[in-house]
N, C-alpha and C positions, 0 to 999 in steps of 0.2 A: 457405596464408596464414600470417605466423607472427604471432603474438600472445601478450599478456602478463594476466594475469589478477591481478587484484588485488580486492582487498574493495570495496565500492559505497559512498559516502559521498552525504549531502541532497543536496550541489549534482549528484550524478549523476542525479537523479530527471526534470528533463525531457528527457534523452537516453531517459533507459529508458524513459518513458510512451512516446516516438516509437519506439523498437525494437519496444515491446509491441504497439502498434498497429498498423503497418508489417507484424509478423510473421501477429498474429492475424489480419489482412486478406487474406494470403496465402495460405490455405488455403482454397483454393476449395471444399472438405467442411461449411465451417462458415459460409463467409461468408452465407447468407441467415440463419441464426441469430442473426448477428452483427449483421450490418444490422436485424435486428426487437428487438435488444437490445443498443443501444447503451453502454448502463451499465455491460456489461461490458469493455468496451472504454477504460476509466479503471483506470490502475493505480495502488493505493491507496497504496503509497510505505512501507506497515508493515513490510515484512520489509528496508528499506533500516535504515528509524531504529532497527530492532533489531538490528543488525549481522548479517544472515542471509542477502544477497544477496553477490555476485560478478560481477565482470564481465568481459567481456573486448572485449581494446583493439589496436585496430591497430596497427602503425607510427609512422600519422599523430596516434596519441593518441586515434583516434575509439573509443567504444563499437560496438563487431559485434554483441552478444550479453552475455546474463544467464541466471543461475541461482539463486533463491531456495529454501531450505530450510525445514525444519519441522521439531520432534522433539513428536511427540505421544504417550501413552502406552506411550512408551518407544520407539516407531518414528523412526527416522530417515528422512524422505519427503523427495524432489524434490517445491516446490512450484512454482514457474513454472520453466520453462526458455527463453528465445526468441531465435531470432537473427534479424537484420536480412537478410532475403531478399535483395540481392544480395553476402550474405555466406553465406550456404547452401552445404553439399554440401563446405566445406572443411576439414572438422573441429572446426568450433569448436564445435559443440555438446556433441561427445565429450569434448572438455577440459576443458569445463565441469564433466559430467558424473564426469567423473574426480576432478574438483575437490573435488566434494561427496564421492564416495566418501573420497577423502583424509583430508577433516574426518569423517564419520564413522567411519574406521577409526582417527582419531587422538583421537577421542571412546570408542574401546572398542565400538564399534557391529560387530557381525559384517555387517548387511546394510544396503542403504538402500530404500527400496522409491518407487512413484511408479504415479497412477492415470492412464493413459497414454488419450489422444485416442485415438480410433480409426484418426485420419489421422496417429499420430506413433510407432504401436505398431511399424514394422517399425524405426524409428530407436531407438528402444529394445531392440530384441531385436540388432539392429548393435553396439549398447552394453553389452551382457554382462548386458542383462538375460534374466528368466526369467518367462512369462505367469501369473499366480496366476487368482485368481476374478474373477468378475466384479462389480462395483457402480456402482449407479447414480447420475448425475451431473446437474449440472442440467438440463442437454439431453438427454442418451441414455447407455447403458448403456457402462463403458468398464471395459477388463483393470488390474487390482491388479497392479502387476509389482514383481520383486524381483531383486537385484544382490548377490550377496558382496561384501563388501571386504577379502576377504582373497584 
């Protein structure tokens, strides 16, 4: 699929609620989680109006997929990443992904790191990531992973 990635602006925010949701839904590992805690399942639109999201866009202009970031005590982290399930499996998560390395390698950032789903960990390690420790998450225990950007 080919697609073009640009920065996420306000008026993108009800596409991405529907991708967020759409996606989250999709993972069958998490969905009765999900279902018993719907709250989560509202995307709060903060890393859009802080210019920290990215999207990407099909052909047709549609949003596929998003990637929001974080720099926290010096860490550069993947903080959402989601794509619209029948846009799955065609790369766009990796571009995304690349995305964020870009901006953190053009921030001086040597690595970016990201606390990976237990249902999203093999798509991260496809991704040039590398498994760190473990920590725990609001629902269960999930690998700290980490990505050179060089």
């Amino acid at each position: 699929m080919s697609i073009a990635v640009r920065a996420a602006g306000v008026e993108d925010l009800n596409d991405l609620s529907e991708v967020y949701r759409r996606s989250s839904l999709s993972n069958e590992g998490d969905l009765e989680i999900l279902l018993r805690h719907p709250e989560v399942l509202e995307l709060s639109g903060e890393a859009v109006r802080e210019g920290r999201t990215w999207v990407a866009i099909d052909t047709e202009g549609v949003i596929v997929g998003f990637v929001s970031y974080l720099v926290v005590g010096g860490i550069f982290e993947i903080d959402d990443l989601f794509v619209d399930p029948p846009s799955m499996e065609q790369g766009i998560g990796r571009e995304l992904v690349d995305t964020v390395v870009a901006l953190a390698r053009a921030q001086s950032f040597d690595r970016v790191e990201v606390t990976a789903n237990p249902h999203a960990q093999a798509f991260y390690e496809r991704a040039g990531f590398r498994v760190g420790h473990v920590v725990e998450t609001k629902f269960y225990p999930a690998h700290r992973m980490y990505r050179r950007t060089d």
